[in-house]
N, C-alpha and C positions, 0 to 999 in steps of 0.2 A: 175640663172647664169647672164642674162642679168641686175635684175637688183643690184645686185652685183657689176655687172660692170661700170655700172651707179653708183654707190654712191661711187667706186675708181676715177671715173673721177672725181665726185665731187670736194669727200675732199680726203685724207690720207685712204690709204687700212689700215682696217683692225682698225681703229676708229672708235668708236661710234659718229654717230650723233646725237647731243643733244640740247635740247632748255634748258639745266640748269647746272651749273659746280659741280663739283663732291663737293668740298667745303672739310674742313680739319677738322677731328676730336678733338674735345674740351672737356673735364670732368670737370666738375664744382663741387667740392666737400657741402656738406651740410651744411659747414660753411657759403658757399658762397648763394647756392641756396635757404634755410631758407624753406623747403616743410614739413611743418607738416604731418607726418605720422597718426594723424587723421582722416585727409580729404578721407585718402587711402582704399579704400575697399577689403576685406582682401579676397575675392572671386578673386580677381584679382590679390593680393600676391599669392595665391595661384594655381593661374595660372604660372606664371611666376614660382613660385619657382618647380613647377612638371617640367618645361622644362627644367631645368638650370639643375636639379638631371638628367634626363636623354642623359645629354650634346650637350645640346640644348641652343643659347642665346637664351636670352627674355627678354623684357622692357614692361612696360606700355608706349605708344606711342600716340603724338598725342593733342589732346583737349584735355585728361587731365590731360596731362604733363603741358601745358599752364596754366588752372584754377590753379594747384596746385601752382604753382606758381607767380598768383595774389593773392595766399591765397583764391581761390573759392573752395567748393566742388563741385565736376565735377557730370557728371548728370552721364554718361558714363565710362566706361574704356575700354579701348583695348589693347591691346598687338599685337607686334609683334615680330617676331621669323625666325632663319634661318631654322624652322623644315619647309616640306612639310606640304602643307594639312592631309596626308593619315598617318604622322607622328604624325601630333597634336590627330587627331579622335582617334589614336590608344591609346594615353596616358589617355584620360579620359571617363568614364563610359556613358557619355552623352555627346555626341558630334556629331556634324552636319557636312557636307562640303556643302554650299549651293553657289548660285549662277554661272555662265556661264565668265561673262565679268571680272569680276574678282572672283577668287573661295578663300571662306576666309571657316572659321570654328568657328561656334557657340555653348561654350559649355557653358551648361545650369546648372544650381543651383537652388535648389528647385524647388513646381510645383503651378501649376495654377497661381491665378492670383498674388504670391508672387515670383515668379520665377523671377530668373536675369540672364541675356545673356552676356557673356563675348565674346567679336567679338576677333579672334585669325588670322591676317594674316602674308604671309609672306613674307621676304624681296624681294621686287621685282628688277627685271634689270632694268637698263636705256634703256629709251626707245631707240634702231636704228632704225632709219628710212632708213637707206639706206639698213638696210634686211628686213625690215618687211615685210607682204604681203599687200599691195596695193590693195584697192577693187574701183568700183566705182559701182552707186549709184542699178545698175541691179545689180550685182553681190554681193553684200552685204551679202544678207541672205545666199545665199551658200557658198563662200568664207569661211563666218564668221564661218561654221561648219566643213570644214579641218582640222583645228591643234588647237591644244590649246598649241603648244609649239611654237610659235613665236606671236611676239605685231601681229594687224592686224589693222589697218589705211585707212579712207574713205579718197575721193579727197579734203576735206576739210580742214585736216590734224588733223580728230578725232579719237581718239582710241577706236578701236571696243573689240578688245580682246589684256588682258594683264595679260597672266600669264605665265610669264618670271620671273623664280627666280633670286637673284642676291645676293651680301653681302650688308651689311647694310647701307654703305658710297653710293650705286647707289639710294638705298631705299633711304634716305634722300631726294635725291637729286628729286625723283619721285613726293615728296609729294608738294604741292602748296606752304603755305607761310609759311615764314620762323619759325614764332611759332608754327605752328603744324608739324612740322621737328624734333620734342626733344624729347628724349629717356630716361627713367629712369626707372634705374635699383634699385628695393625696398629693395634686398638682400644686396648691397654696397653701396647704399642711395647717388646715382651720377645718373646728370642729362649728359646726351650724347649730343653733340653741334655741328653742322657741319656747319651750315648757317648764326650763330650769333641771332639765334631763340632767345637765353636768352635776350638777350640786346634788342632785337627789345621787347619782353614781357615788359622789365622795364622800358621801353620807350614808350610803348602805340602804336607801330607803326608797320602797318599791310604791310607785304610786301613779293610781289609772289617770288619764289628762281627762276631764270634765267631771260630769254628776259618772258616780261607778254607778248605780243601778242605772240609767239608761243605754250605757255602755255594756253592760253585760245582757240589756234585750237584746241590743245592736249582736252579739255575738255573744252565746252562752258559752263557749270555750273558752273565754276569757278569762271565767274562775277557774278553769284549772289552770291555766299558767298564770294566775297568781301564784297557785301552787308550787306549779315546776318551779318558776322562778324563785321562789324564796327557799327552796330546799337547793338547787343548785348553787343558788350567788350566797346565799345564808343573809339575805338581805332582810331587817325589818320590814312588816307589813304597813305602809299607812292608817291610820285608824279608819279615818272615810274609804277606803281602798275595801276594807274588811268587813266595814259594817252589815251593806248588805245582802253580802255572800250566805250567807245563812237562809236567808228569806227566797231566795234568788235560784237556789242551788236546784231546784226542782226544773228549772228551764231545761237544765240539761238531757233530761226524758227527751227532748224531740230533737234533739241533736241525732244524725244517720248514725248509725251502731259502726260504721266505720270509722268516720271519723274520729270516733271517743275512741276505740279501740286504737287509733292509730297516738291519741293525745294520753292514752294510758301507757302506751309505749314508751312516748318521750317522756313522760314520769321516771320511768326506769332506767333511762341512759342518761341521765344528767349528770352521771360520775358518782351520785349521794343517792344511788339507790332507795337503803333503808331510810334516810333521813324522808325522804318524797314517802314512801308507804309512813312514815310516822305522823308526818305532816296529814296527811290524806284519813288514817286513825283520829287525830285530835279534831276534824269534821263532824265528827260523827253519822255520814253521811248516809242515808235512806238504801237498803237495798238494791242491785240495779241497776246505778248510772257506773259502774264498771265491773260487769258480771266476773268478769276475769278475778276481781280480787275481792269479790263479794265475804268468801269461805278465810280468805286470809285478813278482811277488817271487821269481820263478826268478833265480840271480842266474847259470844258465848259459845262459839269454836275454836279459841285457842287452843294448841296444843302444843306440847314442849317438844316434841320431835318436830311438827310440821314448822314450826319457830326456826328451829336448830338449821334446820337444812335448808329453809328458803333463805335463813340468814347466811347461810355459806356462801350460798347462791349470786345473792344481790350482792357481798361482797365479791366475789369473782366478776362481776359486772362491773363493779365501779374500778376493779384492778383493769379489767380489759380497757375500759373506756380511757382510763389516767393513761395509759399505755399505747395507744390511737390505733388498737385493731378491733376489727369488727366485732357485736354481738349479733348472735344469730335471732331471730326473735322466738322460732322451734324451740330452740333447746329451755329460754327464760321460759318460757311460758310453760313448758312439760315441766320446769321445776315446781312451777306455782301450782300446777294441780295436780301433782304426783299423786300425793297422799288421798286425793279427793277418789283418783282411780283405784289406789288398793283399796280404798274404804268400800268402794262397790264390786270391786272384786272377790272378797272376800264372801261379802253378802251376799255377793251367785253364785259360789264355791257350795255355801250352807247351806244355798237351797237345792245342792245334787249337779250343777252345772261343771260341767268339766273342767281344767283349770285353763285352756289358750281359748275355747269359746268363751268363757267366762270374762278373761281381758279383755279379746275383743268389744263384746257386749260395754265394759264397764268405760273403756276409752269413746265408743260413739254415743254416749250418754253425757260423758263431760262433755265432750267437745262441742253437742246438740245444746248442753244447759249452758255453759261459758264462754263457747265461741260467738254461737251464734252464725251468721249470714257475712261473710266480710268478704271484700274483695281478697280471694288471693285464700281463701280456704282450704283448699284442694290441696294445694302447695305445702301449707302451713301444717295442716291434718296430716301429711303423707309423712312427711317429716318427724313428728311428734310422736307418732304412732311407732315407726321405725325405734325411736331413743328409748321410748315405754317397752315395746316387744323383747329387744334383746335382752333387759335386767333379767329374766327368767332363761334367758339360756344363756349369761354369762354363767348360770351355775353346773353346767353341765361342761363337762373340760374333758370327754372324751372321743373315738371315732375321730372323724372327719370335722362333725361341729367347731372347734377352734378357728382352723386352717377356712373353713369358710364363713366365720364371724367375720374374723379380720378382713378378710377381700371384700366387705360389703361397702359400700361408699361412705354411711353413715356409721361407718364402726367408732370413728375417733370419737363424735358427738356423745352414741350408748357408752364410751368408754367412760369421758368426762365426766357423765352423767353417774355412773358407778364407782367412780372416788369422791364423787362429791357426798354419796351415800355412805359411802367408807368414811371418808372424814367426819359425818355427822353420826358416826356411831349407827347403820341401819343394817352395813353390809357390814361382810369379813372385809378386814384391810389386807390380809393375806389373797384373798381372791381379789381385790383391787391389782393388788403387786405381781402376782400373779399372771393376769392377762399383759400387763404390760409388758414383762419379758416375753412373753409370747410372742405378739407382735413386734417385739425390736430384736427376738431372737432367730437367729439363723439356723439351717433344717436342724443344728444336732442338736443344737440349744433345746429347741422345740422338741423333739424327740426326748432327750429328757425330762423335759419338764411333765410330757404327756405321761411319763414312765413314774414320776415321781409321784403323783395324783395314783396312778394306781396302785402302789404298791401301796400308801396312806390307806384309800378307801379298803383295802385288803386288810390292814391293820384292823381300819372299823369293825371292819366286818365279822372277825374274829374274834373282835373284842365284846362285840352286845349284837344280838338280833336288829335289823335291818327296820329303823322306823319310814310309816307310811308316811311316805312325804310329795314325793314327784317334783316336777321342776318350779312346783310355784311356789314351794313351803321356802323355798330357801329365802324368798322374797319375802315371803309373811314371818321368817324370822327375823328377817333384816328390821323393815320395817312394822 
């Protein structure tokens, strides 16, 4: 009641307070809008069309209402609908309701690893502020598991929970910029328009729907996919859109360390890699809000080798991505902090430490400073560590060691990982090429090759006294 009463004082009883305008509904027929029904994935027609039969709207909504309409194939589709959650699950045979902050529904087509996920939400209310429930920063975690039928808002003015149905004109209005605000419907081949999304699309020009800074309290992730966005589509930035990104940018400190990390990741798969870390550089942004690339936007740690090879790196990224196979997130991210490891490696080498306790040591110190706490670390660490361990015993090419490199599971990944060092100039390209015939060589191949390596090192040996080196120098020449 009180604070009811409060948001009458404010504004007008019984109006919604809002950071974005309800905006006026526009249909753009297919004369106009020009969306090849190609690009259209028919799992997601077929989404749409089981909810329409059961008198249910439904659009494909969102990114790749947008792609469609640059003429991209979208990676994704989604839909949404004025059905309930409990409404959608019941129409399809495989269907999920996951999630707490917002509750959508995943339903699933085919299985293992050809399976595709159609994300099904529903039209949400406009957010009131003046009914919500108001937590501050003690009260959060209890608060937040009261109701799920009213927004819930920290002192920040973040949205903790938002599952508040609404019709479609408030949903519009919910969603951030004005191109992922558009709605189409595949059965009458119209695109749905409330913000002037189309136009901003054929105009290149990326811009949030209301006031941007109350929209970026509403959800500090938002500047960053300003970012992603405008490095992936290479869309101009709105000026209002940018302004108060700057001022703002500090929100992001209380964003979960997973989520950022998970929004750093989609920085990196946008297809424009380095373009997204240049974009992210021209910030100039405060230590911290993405530890993972803290040492690569410092621009008084530049360094022309760590340069060289994350830039291989990310270009091998955005080749994967053009090319629709997966990126591993292990391998991206051991590249980003390679150097960070030899740099402490080295420095426990100096101080007497032997050289595989020494790695170890230097790998759970990045991963402690960089990684941090994240869902899925264990995974991720186990992984990383494997691609980091082998660069020291790729240089060792005798005994048995080969023949049991190659049979580890993670061999192809350390492989990848030491051409990419060969191509940036850290490793021998010969020791690149090398292991590759190895593994693609059959026993006698491999028996010579084993044989060829020794007679060489025999060569050395004869030629100049034996320098002290062990398995790790060959690394600390590389790089």
């Amino acid at each position: 009641m009180i604070k009811k009463l409060i948001g009458r004082l404010l504004g007008k009883a019984g109006v919604k307070t809002r950071a974005a305008p309800l905006g006026k509904r526009v249909e753009i027929g297919a004369e106009q809008h020009g969306i090849d029904h190609k690009l259209i994935d028919e799992r997601a027609v077929r989404v749409v069309s089981t909810l329409q039969q059961a008198g249910h709207e439904a659009y494909i909504v969102g990114g790749a209402v947008r792609d469609l309409l640059l003429g991209l194939p979208p990676k994704d589709f989604d839909v949404a609908t004025n059905a309930t959650p409990e409404q959608v699950k019941a129409l399809f045979r495989r269907a999920f309701i996951i999630g707490r902050r917002f509750r959508i529904v995943h339903v699933i087509f085919g299985r293992g690893r050809d399976h595709e996920v159609i994300e099904v939400s529903t039209f949400r209310a406009l957010l009131d502020a003046s009914a919500a429930d108001h937590v501050s920063g003690n009260e959060k975690s209890a608060k937040h598991e009261l109701t799920g039928k009213s927004h819930v808002i920290d002192a920040e003015g973040r949205v903790l929970r938002d599952n508040v149905w609404g019709p479609q004109i408030e949903d519009a209005a919910r969603r951030d910029f004005t191109v992922n605000a558009l709605y189409y419907d595949p059965t009458r081949q119209i695109v749905v328009d409330y913000h002037n999304g189309w136009r901003d699309a054929t105009r290149r020009v990326l811009r949030m729907i209301g006031d941007p800074a109350a929209r970026y309290r509403e959800d500090p992730v938002r500047i960053v996919r300003v970012w992603r966005f405008a490095a992936k589509l290479g869309f101009a930035v709105d000026a209002k859109t940018q302004a108060p990104i700057r001022e703002l940018a500090g929100l992001l400190a209380n964003v979960p360390a997973s989520r950022m990390f998970d929004e750093m990741f989609k920085l990196l798969q946008t297809g424009h890699a380095q373009k997204s870390l240049d974009v992210l550089r021209a910030q100039a942004l405060p230590p911290g809000l993405f530890p993972l690339l803290d040492v690569v936007l410092d621009p008084a740690q530049r360094d022309a080798a760590r340069e060289r090879f994350i830039g291989l790196a990310l270009a091998d990224t955005d080749r994967r991505v053009a090319e629709g196979l997966a990126v591993a997130p292990s391998f991206l991210l051991a590249c980003l902090l390679w150097h960070e490891v030899v740099q402490r490696w080295r420095a426990l080498q100096a101080r007497g430490e032997a050289p595989f306790p020494a790695l170890q040591q230097a790998v759970d110190a990045v991963f402690d400073a960089r990684i941090g706490d994240i869902s899925g670390r264990g995974k991720l660490a186990a992984d990383m560590r494997e691609i980091w361990q082998m660069q020291p015993r790729f240089e060792r090419r005798s005994g048995n060691t080969p023949r049991a490199l190659v049979e580890q599971p993670r061999y192809r990944a350390g492989y990848d990982f030491l051409r990419l060092r060969a191509d940036a100039g850290e490793a021998s390209a010969e020791l690149a090429e090398w292991w590759e015939d190895f593994a693609l060589g059959d026993d006698d191949e491999r028996v010579a090759l084993l044989q060829a390596v020794r007679e060489r090192d025999k060569v050395r040996r004869v030629a100049k006294p034996p320098a002290a080196s062990g398995a790790a120098a060959g690394v600390h020449r590389a790089t």
